[in-house]
C-alpha positions as CSV (number, residue, x, y, z in Angstrom):
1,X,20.4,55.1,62.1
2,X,21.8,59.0,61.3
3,X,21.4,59.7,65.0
4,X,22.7,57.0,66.0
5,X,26.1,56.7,64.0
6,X,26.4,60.2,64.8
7,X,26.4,60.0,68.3
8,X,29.3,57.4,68.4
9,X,32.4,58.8,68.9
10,X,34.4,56.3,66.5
11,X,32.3,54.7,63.9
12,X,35.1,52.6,62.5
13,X,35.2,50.7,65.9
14,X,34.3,46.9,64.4
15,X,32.5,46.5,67.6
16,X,30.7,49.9,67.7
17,X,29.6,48.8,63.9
18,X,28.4,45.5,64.9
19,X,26.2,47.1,67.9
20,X,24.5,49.5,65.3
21,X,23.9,45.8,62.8
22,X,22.3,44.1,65.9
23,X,19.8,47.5,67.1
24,X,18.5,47.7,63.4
25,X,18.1,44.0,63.1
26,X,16.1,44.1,65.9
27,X,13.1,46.4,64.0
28,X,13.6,44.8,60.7
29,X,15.4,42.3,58.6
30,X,18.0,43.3,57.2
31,X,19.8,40.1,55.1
32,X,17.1,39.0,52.9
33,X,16.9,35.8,50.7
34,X,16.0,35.9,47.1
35,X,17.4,39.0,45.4
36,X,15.2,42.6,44.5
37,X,14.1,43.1,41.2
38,X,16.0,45.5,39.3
39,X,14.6,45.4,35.9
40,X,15.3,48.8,34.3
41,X,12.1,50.3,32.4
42,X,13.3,48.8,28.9
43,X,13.8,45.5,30.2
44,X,10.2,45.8,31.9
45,X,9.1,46.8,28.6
46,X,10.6,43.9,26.9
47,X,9.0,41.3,28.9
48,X,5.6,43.2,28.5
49,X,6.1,43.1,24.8
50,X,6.6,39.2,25.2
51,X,3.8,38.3,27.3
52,X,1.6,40.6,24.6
53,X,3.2,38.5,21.8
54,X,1.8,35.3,23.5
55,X,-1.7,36.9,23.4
56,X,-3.1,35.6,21.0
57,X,-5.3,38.8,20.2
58,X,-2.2,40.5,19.6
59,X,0.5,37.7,18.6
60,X,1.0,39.4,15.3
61,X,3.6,41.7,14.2
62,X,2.8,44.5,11.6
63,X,4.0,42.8,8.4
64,X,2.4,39.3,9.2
65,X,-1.1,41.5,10.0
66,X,-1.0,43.7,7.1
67,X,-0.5,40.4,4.9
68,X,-3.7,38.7,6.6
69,X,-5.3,42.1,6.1
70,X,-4.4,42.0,2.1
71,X,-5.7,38.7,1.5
72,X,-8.8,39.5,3.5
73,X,-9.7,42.8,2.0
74,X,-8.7,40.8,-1.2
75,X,-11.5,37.9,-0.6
76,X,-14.3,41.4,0.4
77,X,-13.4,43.6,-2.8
78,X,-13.8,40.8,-5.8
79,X,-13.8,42.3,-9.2
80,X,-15.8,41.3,-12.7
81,X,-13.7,39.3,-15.3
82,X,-14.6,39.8,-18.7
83,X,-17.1,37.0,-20.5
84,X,-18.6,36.4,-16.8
85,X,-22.1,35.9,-16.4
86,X,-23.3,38.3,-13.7
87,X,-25.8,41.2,-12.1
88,X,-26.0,44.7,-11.7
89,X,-27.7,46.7,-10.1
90,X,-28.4,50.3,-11.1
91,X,-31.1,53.2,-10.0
92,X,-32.9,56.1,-12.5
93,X,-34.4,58.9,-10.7
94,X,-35.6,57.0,-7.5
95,X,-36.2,53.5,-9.1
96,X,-33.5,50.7,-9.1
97,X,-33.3,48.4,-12.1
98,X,-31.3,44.6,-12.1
99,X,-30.0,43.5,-15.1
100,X,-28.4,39.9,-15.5
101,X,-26.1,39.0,-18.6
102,X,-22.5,38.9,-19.9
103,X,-20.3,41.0,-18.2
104,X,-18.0,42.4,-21.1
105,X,-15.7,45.4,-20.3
106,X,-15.4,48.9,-18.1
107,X,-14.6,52.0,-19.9
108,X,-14.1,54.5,-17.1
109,X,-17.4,55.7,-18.1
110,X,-20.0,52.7,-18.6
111,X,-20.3,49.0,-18.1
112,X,-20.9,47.0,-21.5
113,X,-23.5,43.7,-20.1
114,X,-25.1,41.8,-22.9
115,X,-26.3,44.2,-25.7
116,X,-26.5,46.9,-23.1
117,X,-24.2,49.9,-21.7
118,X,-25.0,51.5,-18.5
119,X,-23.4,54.5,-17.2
120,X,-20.6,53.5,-14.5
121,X,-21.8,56.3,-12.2
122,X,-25.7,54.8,-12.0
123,X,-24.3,51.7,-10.0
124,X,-24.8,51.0,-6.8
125,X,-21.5,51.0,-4.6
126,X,-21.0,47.4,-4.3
127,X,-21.1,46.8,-8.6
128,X,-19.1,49.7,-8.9
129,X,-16.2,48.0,-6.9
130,X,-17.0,45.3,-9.1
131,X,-16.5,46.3,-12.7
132,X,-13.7,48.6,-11.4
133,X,-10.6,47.2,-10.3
134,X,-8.9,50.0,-9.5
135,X,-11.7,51.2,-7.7
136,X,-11.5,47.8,-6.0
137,X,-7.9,48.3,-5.2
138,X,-8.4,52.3,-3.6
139,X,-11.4,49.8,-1.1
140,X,-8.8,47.5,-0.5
141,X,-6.0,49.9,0.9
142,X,-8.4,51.7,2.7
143,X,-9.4,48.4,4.2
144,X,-6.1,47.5,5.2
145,X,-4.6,50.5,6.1
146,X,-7.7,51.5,8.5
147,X,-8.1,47.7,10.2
148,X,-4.5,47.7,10.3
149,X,-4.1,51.3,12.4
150,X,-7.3,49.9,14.7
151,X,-4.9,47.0,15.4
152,X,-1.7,48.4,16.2
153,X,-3.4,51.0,18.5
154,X,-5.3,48.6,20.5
155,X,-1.8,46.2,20.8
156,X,0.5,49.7,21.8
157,X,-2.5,50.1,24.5
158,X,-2.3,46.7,25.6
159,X,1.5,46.9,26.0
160,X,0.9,50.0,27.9
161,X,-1.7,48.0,30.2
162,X,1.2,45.1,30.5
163,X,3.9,47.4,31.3
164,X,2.3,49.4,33.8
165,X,0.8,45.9,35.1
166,X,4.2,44.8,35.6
167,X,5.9,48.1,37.1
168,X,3.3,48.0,39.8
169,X,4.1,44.6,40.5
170,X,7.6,44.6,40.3
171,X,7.3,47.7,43.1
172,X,4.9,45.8,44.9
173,X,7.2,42.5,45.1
174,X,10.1,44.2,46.1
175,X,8.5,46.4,48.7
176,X,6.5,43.1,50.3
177,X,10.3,41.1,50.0
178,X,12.1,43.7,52.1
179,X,13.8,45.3,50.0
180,X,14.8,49.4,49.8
181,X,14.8,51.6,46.9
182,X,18.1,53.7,47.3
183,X,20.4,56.1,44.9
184,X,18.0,54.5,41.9
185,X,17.9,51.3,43.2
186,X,16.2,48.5,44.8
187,X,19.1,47.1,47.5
188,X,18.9,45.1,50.4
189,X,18.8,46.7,53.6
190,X,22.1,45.6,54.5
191,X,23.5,47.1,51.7
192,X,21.5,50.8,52.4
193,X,23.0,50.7,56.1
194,X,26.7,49.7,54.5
195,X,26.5,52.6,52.4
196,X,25.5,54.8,55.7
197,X,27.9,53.1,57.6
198,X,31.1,53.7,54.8
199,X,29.9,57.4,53.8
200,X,30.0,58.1,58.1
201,X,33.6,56.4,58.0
202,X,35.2,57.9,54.6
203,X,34.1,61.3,55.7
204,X,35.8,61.7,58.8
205,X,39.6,62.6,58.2
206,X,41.3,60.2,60.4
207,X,40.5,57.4,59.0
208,X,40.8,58.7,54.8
209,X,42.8,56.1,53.2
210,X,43.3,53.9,55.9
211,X,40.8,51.4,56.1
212,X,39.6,49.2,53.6
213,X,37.1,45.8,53.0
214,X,34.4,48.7,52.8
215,X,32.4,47.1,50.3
216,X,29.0,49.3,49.7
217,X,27.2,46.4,47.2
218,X,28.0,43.6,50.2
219,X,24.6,42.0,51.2
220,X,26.7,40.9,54.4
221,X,28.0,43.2,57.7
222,X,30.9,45.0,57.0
223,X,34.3,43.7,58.6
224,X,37.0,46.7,59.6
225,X,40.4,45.8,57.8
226,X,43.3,48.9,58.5
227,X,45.6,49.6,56.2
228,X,48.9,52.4,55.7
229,X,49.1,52.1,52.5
230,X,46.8,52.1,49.0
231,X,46.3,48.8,47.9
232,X,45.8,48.5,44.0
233,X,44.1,45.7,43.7
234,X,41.5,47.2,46.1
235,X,41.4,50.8,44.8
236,X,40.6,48.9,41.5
237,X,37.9,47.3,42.3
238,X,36.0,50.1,43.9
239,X,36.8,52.2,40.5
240,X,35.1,49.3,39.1
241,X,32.4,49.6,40.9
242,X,32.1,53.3,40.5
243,X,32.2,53.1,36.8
244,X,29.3,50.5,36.6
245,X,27.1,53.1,39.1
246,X,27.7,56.1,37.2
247,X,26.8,53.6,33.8
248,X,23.6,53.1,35.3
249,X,22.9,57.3,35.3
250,X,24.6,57.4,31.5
251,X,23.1,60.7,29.7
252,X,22.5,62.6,32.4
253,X,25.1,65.3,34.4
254,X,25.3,62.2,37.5
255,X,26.8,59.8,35.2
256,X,30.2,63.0,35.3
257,X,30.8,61.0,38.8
258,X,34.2,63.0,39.3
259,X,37.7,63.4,36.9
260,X,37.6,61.8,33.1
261,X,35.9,58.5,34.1
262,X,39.0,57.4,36.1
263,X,39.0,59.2,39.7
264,X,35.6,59.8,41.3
265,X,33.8,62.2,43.8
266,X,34.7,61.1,47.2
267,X,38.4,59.6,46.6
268,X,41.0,60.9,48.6
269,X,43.8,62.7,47.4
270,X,46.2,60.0,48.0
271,X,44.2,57.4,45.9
272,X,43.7,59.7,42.9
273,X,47.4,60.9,42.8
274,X,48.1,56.7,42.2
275,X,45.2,56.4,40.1
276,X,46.9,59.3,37.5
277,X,50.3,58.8,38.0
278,X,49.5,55.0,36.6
279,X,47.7,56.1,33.9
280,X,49.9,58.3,32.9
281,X,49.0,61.7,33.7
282,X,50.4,64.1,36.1
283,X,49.2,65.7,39.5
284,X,51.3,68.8,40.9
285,X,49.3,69.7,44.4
286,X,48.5,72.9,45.3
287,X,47.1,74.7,48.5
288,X,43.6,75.0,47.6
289,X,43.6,72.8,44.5
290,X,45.2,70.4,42.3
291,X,46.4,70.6,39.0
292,X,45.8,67.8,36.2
293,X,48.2,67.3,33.2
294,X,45.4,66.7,29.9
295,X,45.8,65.6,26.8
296,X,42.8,67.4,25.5
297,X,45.1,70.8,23.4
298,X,41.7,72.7,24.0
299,X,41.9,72.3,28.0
300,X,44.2,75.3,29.4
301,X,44.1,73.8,33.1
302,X,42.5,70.8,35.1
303,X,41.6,71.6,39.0
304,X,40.8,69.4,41.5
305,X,38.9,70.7,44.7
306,X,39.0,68.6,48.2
307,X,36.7,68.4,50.9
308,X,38.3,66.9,54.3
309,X,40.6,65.5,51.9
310,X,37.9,63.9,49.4
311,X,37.6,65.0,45.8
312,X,34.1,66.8,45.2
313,X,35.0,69.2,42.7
314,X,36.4,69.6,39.2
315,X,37.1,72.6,37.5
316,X,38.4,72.6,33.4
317,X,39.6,75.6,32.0
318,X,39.3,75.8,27.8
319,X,40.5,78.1,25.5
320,X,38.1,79.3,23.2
321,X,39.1,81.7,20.3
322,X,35.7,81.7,18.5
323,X,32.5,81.1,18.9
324,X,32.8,78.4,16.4
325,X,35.2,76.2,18.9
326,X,32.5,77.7,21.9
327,X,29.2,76.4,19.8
328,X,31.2,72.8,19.5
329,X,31.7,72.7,23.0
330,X,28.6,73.4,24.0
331,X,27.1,70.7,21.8
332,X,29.6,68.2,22.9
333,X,28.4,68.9,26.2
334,X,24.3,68.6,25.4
335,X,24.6,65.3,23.6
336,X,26.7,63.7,26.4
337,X,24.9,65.1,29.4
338,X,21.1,66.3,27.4
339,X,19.2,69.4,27.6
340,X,20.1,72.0,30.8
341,X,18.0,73.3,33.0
342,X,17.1,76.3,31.3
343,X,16.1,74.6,28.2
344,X,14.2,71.7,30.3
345,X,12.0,75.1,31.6
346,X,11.7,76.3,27.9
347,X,13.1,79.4,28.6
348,X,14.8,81.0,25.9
349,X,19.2,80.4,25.9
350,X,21.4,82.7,23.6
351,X,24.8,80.8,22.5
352,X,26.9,82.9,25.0
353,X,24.5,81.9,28.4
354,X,25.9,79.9,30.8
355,X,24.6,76.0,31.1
356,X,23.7,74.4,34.1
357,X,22.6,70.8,34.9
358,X,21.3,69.9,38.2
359,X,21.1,66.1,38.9
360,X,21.2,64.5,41.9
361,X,24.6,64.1,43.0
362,X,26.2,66.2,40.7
363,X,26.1,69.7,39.0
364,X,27.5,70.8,36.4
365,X,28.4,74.1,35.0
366,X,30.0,75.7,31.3
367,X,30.2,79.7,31.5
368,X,32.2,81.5,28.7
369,X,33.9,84.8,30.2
370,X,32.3,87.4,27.0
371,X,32.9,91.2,26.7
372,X,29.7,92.9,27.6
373,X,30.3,95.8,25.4
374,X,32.0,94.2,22.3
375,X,30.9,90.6,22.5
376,X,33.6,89.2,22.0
377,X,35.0,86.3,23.7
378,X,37.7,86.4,26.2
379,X,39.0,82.7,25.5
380,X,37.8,81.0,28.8
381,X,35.4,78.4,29.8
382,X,34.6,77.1,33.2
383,X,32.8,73.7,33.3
384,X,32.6,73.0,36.7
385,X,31.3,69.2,38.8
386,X,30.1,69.9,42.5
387,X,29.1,66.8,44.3
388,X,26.2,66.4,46.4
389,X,27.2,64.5,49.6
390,X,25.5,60.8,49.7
391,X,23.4,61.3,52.8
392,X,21.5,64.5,51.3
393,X,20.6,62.4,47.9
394,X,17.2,61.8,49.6
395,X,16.5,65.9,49.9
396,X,18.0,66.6,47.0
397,X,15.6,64.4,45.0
398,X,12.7,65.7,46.9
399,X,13.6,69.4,46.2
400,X,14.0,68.5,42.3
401,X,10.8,66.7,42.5
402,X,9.2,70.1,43.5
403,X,10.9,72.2,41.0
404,X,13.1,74.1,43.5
C-alpha cells in the first residue's frame, strides 16, 4: 500500500481513498466479523490461573493444601499416650529385640514400658516418632512443608503450561481470523490501512488542520470531512484516544507520547495552541520553537519543536542547584519511565551521566551540563522526547530487537 499512497498525487481525494480500499480488498479482507483477541499477558495469565483452579489436580490454594497436608502428616506421625498398651522395637549390637507392655513416659533419654527402661536412642525410627512428640512434630513439618513445595511447583509449572497454551492460541486465532498485529496490537486490517492512510494525510502540510472524521480505531473506510477551523469536540476525542494508547505503553519512555499528557506527537501547532490556552497555560511562538508557560518552579523553560507543522519534539529545561535536586530528578524519571539503556546493558552509570531511553516511538533524554574540572553543576537539565514517525515503527522494532 506505501507505494501506492505514495504515488497519488492527493491522498485526501475521497475517491483516490476509496480506489486504494477496493485494490487491497481485492488480495484480502479487510472488514472482518468477530473482534481480535487482545488479552494483555496478565489477563492471559488470569484465565490460565482459572482453568488450573478447575483442575482438579491443582484446585487447591496454598492455605487449604497445607491444612490437608497437617491433618495428613498428622494421621502418619501418631504419638504414645501414657498408660497405652503397646510395642517397641529396639536393636543391641546387630540383634533387634520387641518388647510389648505399658507404655508409661519419655524422658528425653529412655522409654519407661512395663518394669523396663530402654534407652531412647536404641529405637528404631518409627518408635522413636512414637514416644517423642516433639520428634513427631519436627516429621510432621518436614512432611508438610516438603509435600507442600512438590505441589506448588508442579501447579506454577502447570500454569506456565496453560499460559503459554493459551498465548499460542490466542496468536494462532487471531492470525487464522484475519486479523494484524500492529503498534502492540492485534487490529483489523481496515484499521492498519486507516492508520496508513491518516499518517500519509496529516503529514503533508496542506491539509494540517483541515480535515477531520480521521478516525484511526474505525473498523469502517474512512469518509473525508474538510474543515477551517478546530473543532473541540473533535480535537477531544482524538486526545482521548491518544491518552488511552499511550496507557496501554504505561512505564515505559512511549507512554511520554508528547507535552504533559495533554498535547501529543503529531498535533499541529494550531491544535495544541487551543489545547493549552484552555487549560490554562500559555504558548508564545517562536521561529524554531515554542515556548510553554509551567507550573512546575523547577522547570526554567518548556520548548516545543515542529516538523511540517506537527509537534515531535519537547525539550524541558530545569534548574538544578545541587546534586540533591539532580539525584531526585533522576529518580523521578526511572520510576516513571524504568531502567535506561545503559543500565538495561549493565554497564556501569555515575549520578552525573546522561540517561537515555530508546522505545519505539519515542526517545527520551536527561543530561545535566557539569564542570569537567570542578564538578560542579551548572544548573541545567535537558530532558528531551523525539518521536519516531508511525510508518518506521515496524524498523524501529526490528533494529531494537537486534540490539542496534
Amino acid at each position: 500500500m506505501k507505494s501506492y499512497v505514495d504515488f497519488k498525487d492527493d491522498i485526501s481525494d475521497q475517491s483516490v481513498i476509496n480506489e486504494i480500499y477496493d485494490k487491497i480488498e481485492k488480495e484480502f479482507p479487510i472488514q472482518l466479523k468477530g473482534q481480535p483477541d487482545n488479552r494483555t499477558i496478565l489477563e492471559i495469565r488470569k484465565a490460565a490461573l482459572d482453568e488450573i483452579k478447575r483442575d482438579k489436580n491443582y484446585s487447591m490454594e496454598e492455605a487449604e493444601y497445607r491444612k490437608m497436608l497437617t491433618e495428613k502428616a498428622a494421621k502418619i506421625y501418631t504419638t504414645y499416650k501414657p498408660g497405652q498398651k503397646i510395642s517397641l522395637v529396639y536393636t543391641k549390637g546387630n540383634k533387634r529385640y520387641k518388647v510389648q507392655d505399658t507404655f508409661y513416659r519419655y524422658n528425653g533419654r529412655s522409654v519407661s514400658i512395663g518394669l523396663r527402661s530402654i534407652p531412647y536412642y536404641d529405637l528404631i525410627e518409627e518408635d522413636k516418632i512414637r514416644v517423642n512428640p516433639a520428634y513427631a512434630q519436627k516429621k510432621r513439618d518436614e512432611y508438610v512443608k516438603k509435600e507442600l513445595a512438590d505441589y506448588l511447583e508442579r501447579r506454577r509449572d502447570a500454569l506456565l503450561s496453560k499460559e503459554v497454551e493459551l498465548q499460542k492460541k490466542q496468536l494462532e486465532d487471531n492470525i487464522k481470523n484475519g486479523f494484524v498485529r500492529f503498534a502492540e496490537m492485534w487490529r483489523y486490517p481496515i484499521q492498519v490501512i486507516n492508520i496508513r492512510l491518516v499518517e500519509s494525510i496529516e503529514s503533508d502540510p496542506r491539509f494540517a488542520g483541515k480535515v477531520t472524521g480521521l478516525n484511526l480505531d474505525s473498523i469502517h473506510r474512512i469518509q473525508i470531512k474538510r474543515k477551517d477551523a478546530i473543532d473541540k469536540n473533535e480535537l477531544e476525542e482524538r486526545i482521548r484516544r491518544h491518552k488511552e494508547d499511550a496507557a496501554r505503553r504505561v512505564g515505559s519512555i512511549d507512554s511520554e507520547q508528547g507535552f504533559l499528557n495533554t498535547v501529543f506527537w503529531g498535533f499541529s501547532r494550531e491544535e495544541i495552541k487551543f489545547v493549552l490556552e484552555s487549560h490554562g497555560l500559555n504558548l508564545v511562538a517562536g521561529k524554531e520553537y515554542d515556548k510553554v508557560s509551567s507550573s512546575d518552579q523547577q522547570i526554567k523553560e518548556n520548548r516545543l519543536y515542529y516538523e511540517k507543522n506537527r509537534l515531535v519534539k519537547v525539550v524541558s529545561i530545569y534548574n538544578i542547584d545541587n546534586f540533591e535536586s539532580l539525584t531526585r530528578l533522576r529518580t523521578n524519571m526511572l520510576q516513571k519511565y524504568g531502567p535506561d539503556d545503559r543500565t538495561k546493558k549493565k554497564e556501569f552509570v555515575r549520578p552525573g551521566d546522561p540517561l537515555t531511553w530508546t522505545g519505539i516511538i519515542t526517545d527520551g533524554h536527561l543530561h545535566v551540563k557539569q564542570n569537567p574540572q570542578t564538578g560542579a553543576l551548572e544548573g541545567k537539565i535537558f530532558m528531551t522526547l523525539k518521536m519516531v514517525p508511525l510508518s518506521q515503527r515496524h524498523n524501529r522494532a526490528e533494529l531494537l530487537k537486534k540490539g542496534n
